[in-house]
C-alpha positions as CSV (number, residue, x, y, z in Angstrom):
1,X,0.0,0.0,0.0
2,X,1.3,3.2,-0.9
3,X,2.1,5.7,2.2
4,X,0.5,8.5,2.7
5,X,2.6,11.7,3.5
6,X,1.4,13.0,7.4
7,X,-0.3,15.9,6.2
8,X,-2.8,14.2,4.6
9,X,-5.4,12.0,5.7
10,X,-6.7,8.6,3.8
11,X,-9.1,6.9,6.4
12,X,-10.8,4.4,4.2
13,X,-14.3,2.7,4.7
14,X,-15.4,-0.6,4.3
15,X,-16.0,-0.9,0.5
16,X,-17.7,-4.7,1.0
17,X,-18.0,-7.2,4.3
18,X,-18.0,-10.3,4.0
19,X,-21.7,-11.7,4.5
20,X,-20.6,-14.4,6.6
21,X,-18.1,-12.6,8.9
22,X,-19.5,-8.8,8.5
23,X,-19.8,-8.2,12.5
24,X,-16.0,-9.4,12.8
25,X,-14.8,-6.7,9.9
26,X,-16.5,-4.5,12.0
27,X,-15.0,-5.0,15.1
28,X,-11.6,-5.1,13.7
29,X,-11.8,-1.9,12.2
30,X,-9.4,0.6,13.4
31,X,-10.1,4.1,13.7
32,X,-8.2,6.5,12.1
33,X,-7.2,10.5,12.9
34,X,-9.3,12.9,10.1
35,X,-8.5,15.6,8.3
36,X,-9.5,18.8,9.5
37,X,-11.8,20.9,7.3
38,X,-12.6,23.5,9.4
39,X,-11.0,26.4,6.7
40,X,-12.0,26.0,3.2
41,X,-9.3,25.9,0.8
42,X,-7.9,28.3,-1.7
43,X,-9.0,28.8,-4.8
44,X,-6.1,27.5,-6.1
45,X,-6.5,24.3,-4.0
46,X,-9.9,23.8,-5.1
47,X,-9.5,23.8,-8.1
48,X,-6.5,21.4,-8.2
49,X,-7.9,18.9,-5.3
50,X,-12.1,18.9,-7.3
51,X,-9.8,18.2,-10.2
52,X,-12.0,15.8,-12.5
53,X,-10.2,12.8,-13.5
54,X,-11.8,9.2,-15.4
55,X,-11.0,6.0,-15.9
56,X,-10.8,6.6,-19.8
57,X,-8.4,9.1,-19.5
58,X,-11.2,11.6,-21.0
59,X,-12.4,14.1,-18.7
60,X,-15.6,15.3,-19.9
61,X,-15.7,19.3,-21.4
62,X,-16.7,22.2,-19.1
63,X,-20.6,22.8,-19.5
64,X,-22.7,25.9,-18.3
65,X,-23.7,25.9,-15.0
66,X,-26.9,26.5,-12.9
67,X,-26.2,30.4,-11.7
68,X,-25.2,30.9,-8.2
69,X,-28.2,32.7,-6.2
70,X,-28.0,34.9,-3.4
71,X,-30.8,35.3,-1.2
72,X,-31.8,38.4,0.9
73,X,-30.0,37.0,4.1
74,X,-26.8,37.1,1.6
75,X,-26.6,33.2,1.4
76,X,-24.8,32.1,-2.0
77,X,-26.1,29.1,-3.4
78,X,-27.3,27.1,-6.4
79,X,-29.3,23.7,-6.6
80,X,-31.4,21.3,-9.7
81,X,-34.5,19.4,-9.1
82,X,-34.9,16.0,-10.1
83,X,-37.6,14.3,-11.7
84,X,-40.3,11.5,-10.4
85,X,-39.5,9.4,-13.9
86,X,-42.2,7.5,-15.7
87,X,-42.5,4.7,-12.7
88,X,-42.8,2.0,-15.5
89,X,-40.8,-1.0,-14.3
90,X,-38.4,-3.2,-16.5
91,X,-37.4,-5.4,-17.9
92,X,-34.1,-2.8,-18.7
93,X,-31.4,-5.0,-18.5
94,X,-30.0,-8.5,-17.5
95,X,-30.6,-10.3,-14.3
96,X,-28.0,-10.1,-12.1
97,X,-28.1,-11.5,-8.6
98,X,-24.7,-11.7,-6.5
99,X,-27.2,-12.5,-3.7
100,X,-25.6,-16.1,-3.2
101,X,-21.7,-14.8,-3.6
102,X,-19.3,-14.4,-0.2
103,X,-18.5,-10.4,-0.3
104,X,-14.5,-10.0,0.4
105,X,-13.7,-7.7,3.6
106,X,-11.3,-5.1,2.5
107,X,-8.0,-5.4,4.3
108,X,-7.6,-1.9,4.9
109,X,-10.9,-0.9,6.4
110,X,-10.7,2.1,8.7
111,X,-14.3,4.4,9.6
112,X,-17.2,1.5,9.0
113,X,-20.4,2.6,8.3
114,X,-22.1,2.9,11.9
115,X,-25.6,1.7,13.6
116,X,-25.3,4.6,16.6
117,X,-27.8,2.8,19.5
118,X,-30.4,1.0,18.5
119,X,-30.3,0.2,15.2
120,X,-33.6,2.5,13.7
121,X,-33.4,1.7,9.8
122,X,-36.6,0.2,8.2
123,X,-36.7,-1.9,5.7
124,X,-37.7,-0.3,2.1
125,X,-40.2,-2.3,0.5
126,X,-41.8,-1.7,-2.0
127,X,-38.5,0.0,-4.0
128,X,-40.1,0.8,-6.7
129,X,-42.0,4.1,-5.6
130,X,-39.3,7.2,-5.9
131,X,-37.3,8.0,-4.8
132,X,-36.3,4.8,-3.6
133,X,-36.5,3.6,-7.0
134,X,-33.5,6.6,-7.8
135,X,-31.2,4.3,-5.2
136,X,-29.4,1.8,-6.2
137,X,-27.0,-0.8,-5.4
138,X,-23.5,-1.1,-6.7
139,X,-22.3,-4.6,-7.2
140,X,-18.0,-4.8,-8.1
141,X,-16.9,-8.3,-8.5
142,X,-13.3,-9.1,-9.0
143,X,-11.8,-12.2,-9.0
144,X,-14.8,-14.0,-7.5
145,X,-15.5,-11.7,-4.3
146,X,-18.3,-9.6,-4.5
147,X,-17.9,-5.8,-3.4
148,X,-20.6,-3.7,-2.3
149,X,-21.8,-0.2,-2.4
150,X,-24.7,2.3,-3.1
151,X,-25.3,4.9,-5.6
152,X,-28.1,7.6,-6.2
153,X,-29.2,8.4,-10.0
154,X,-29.2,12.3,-10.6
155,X,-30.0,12.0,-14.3
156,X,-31.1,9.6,-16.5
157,X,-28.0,7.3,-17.4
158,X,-25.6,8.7,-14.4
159,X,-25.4,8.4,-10.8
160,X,-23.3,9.8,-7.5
161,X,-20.9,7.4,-5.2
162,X,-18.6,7.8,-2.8
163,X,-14.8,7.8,-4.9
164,X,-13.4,5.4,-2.7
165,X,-16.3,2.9,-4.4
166,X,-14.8,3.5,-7.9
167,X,-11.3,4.1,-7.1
168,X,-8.9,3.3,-4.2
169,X,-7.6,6.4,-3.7
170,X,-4.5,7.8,-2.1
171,X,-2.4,6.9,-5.5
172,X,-3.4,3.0,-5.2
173,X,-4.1,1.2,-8.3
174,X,-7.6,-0.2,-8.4
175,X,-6.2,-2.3,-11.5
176,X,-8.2,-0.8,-14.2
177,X,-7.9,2.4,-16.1
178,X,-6.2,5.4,-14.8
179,X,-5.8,3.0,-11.6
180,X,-9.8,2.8,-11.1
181,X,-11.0,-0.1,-10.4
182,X,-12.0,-1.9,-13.5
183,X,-15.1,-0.9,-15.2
184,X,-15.8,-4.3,-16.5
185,X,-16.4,-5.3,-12.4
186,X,-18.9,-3.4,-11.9
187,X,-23.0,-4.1,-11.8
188,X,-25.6,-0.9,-11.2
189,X,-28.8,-2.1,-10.2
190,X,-31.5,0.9,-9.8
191,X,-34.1,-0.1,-6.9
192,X,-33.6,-3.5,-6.5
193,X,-35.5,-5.0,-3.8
194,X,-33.6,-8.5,-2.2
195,X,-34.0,-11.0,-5.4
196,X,-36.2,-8.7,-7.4
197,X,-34.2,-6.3,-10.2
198,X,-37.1,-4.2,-10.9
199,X,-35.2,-2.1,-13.4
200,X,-33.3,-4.5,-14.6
201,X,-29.4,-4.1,-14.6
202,X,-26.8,-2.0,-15.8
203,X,-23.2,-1.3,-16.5
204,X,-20.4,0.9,-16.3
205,X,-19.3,3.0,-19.0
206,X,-17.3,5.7,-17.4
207,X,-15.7,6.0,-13.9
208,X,-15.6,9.5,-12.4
209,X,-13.7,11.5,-9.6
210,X,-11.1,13.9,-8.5
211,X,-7.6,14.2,-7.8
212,X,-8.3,15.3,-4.1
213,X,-9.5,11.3,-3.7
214,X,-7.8,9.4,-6.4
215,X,-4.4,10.9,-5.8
216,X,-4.7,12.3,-1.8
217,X,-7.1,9.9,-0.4
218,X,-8.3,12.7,1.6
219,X,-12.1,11.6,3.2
220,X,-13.1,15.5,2.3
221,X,-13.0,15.0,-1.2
222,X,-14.7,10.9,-1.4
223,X,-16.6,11.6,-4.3
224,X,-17.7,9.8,-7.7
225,X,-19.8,9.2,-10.4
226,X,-20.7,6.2,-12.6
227,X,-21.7,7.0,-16.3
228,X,-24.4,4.1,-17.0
229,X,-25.2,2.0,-19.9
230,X,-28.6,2.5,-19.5
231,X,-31.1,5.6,-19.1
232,X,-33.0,3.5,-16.0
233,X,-33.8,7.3,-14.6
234,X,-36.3,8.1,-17.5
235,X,-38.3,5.3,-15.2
236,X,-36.8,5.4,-11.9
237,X,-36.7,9.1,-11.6
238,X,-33.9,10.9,-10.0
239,X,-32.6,13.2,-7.3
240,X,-32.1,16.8,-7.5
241,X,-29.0,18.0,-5.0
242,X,-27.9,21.3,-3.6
243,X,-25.2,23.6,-2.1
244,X,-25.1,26.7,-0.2
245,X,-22.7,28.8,2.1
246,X,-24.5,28.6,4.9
247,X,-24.5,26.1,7.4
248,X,-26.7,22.8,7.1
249,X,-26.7,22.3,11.2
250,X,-30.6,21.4,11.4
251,X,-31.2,20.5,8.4
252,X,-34.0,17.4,7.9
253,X,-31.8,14.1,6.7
254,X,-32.8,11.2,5.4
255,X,-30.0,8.4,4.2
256,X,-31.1,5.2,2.5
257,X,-28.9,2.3,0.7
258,X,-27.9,-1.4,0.9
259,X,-25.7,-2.8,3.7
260,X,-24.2,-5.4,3.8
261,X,-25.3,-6.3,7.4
262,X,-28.7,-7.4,5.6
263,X,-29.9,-9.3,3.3
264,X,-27.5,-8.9,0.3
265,X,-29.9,-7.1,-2.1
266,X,-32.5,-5.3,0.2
267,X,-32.9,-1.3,0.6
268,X,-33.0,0.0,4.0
269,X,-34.0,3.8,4.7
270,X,-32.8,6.0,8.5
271,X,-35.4,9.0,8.6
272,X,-36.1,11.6,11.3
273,X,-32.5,13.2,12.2
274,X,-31.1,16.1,11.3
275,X,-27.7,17.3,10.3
276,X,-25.7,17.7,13.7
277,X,-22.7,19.2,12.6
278,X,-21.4,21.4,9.7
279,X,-18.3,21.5,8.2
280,X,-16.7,23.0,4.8
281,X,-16.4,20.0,3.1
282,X,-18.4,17.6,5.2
283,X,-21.8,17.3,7.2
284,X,-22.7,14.8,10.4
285,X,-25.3,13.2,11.1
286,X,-26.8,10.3,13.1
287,X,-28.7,8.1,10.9
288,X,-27.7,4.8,11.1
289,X,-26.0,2.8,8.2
290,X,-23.2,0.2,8.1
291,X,-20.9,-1.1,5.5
292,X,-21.3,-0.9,1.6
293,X,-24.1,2.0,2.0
294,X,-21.1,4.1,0.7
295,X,-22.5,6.8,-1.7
296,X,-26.0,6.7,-0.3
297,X,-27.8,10.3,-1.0
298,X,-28.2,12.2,2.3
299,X,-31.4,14.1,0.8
300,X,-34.2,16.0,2.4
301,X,-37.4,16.4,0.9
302,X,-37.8,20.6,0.2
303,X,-41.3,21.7,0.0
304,X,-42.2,23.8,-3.1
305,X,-41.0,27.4,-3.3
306,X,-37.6,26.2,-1.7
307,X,-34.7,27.8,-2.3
308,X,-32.0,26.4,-5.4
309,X,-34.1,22.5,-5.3
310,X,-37.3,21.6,-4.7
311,X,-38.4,17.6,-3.8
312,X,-35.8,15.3,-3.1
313,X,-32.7,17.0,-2.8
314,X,-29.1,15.6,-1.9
315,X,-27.0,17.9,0.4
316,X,-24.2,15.3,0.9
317,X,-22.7,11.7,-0.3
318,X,-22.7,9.4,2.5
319,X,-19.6,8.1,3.4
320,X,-17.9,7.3,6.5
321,X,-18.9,5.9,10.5
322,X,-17.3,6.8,13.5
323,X,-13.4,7.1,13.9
324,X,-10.4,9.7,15.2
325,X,-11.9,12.4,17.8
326,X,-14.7,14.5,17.8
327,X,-17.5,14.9,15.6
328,X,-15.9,11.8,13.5
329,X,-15.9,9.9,16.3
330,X,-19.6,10.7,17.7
331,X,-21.1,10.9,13.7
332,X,-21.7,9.4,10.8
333,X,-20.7,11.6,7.7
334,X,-20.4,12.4,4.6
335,X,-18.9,14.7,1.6
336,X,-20.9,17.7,1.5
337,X,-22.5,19.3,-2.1
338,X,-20.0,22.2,-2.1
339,X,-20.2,24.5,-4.9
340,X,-16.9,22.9,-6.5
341,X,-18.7,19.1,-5.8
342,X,-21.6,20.5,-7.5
343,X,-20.2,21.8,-10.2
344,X,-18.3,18.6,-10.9
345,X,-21.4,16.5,-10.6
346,X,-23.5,18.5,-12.8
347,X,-20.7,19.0,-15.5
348,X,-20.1,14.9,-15.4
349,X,-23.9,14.4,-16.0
350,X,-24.5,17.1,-19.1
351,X,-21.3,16.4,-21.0
């Protein structure tokens, strides 16, 4: 593994558990000390660390951008709506069920996914009503272990991740393009529900992130995308997502995904909290969740007449559990929509 110079950060989540031994990775986890993002950085730094970078090599064109708002209280901000989607199920794509496949524990697991308490998810079931429908789960399987992780669409034939799901980040070589993992591995399956592959199944045909992840490994900047072979949103729908300046301490959150503590293949949803604690690049929270619900959408639903998205709207990508001190240690968290994360994510979807 390649070292990581001391003024950087790389604590790394549990990309897949083993279904069999999942409450041992756990426990062996060790925690990690995180980054601090209490300043934001430079311009210059932004721009180098949300650096897009692809597994092809190609790193899609500049687009134009939703403009940047400012409201009467002076906070900057900017947002999209998604869209409920036709709701017409399959058959989209082929069957794939990794149900029955051992998962591999990742070696280097540090910040798992946490149930804080009691455990308070529910089970989602029906997935087909949006937008858990917009969720999906992201299967990787390489050399016959199965990986898991989860995924939200935002348009029709693209969807959000954490980066550490698509690459390994910190200048590791996931084995496949541009040191991604390889997009061959990989299996998207919008809303599926245990056995059931409502919208059929799709695949990878572009691998997204930014240097901040893929090169650093810094947790502030665990972000990806997965271009799809399919346009399952046109039926699925998908998520709108936001950013502002202002602080999202309070903030209704809602994360939903498929851990690997379950039933390999079923959606489960942590309502009812709010955001706990703001920072630059991240946002904490106490929903529950546990390994491979990496990239789930922390979303809200914003009434009409809400400032920059209206509906469901994603305000971070869920990433990491409880590790180092204080609020990493007390929190679940994610990688906050930042105006730079945002820009990335809508740029990736329109090119």
């Amino acid at each position: 593994m390649t070292s990581t110079p001391p003024s950087r950060t790389r604590p790394r989540s549990i990309l897949a558990i083993g279904i069999t031994a999942v409450l041992a990775s756990a426990l062996a986890a060790a925690p990690a000390t995180a980054a601090s993002t209490a300043q934001a950085p430079t311009t210059a730094a932004r721009a180098d660390v949300h650096g897009a970078v692809a597994d092809s090599g190609a790193v899609p064109a500049a687009v134009a951008l939703p403009t940047v708002q400012r409201g009467l209280d002076g906070v900057r901000g900017s947002g999209t709506s998604g869209s409920v989607g036709t709701g017409k199920a399959g058959p989209g794509g082929s069957r794939f069920d990794a149900g029955t496949r051992p998962a591999a524990s990742d070696g280097d697991s540090i910040g798992i996914q946490s149930v804080i308490g009691t455990d308070n998810r529910v089970r989602v079931d029906p997935t087909t009503v949006f937008p858990s429908s917009a969720i999906v789960q992201i299967v990787r399987t390489t050399n016959g272990s199965t990986w898991g992780c989860t995924g939200w669409l935002y348009g029709p034939s693209i969807i959000a991740t954490a980066g550490h799901c698509v690459h390994p980040g910190g200048g590791q070589n996931g084995g496949g393009g541009n040191n991604f993992y390889p997009r061959a591995d990989f299996q998207i399956i919008p809303g599926r529900n245990g056995t059931s592959t409502p919208y059929g199944t799709c695949t990878a045909t572009q691998l997204l992130s930014v240097t901040g992840w893929t090169q650093s490994g810094d947790e502030t900047y665990d972000y990806g995308a997965i271009r799809l072979s399919c346009a399952a949103g046109n039926s699925t729908g998908w998520f709108g997502m936001w950013w502002q300046s202002a602080t999202l301490t309070g903030t209704a959150t809602t994360v939903s995904g498929y851990p690997c503590d379950k039933t390999f293949g079923q959606q489960w949803r942590h309502a009812g909290q709010t955001v706990t604690v703001t920072h630059a690049r991240q946002v904490f929270y106490q929903n529950d969740t546990f390994g491979c619900q990496s990239g789930s959408p922390v979303y809200q639903t914003r009434a009409a007449g809400s400032s920059y998205c209206v509906g469901q709207c994603v305000m971070a990508i869920h990433a990491y559990g409880l590790h180092g001190s204080s609020p990493h240690s007390t929190n679940n968290h994610g990688t906050r929509i930042t105006e730079s994360v945002f820009n990335n994510l809508i740029t990736w979807r329109n090119s």
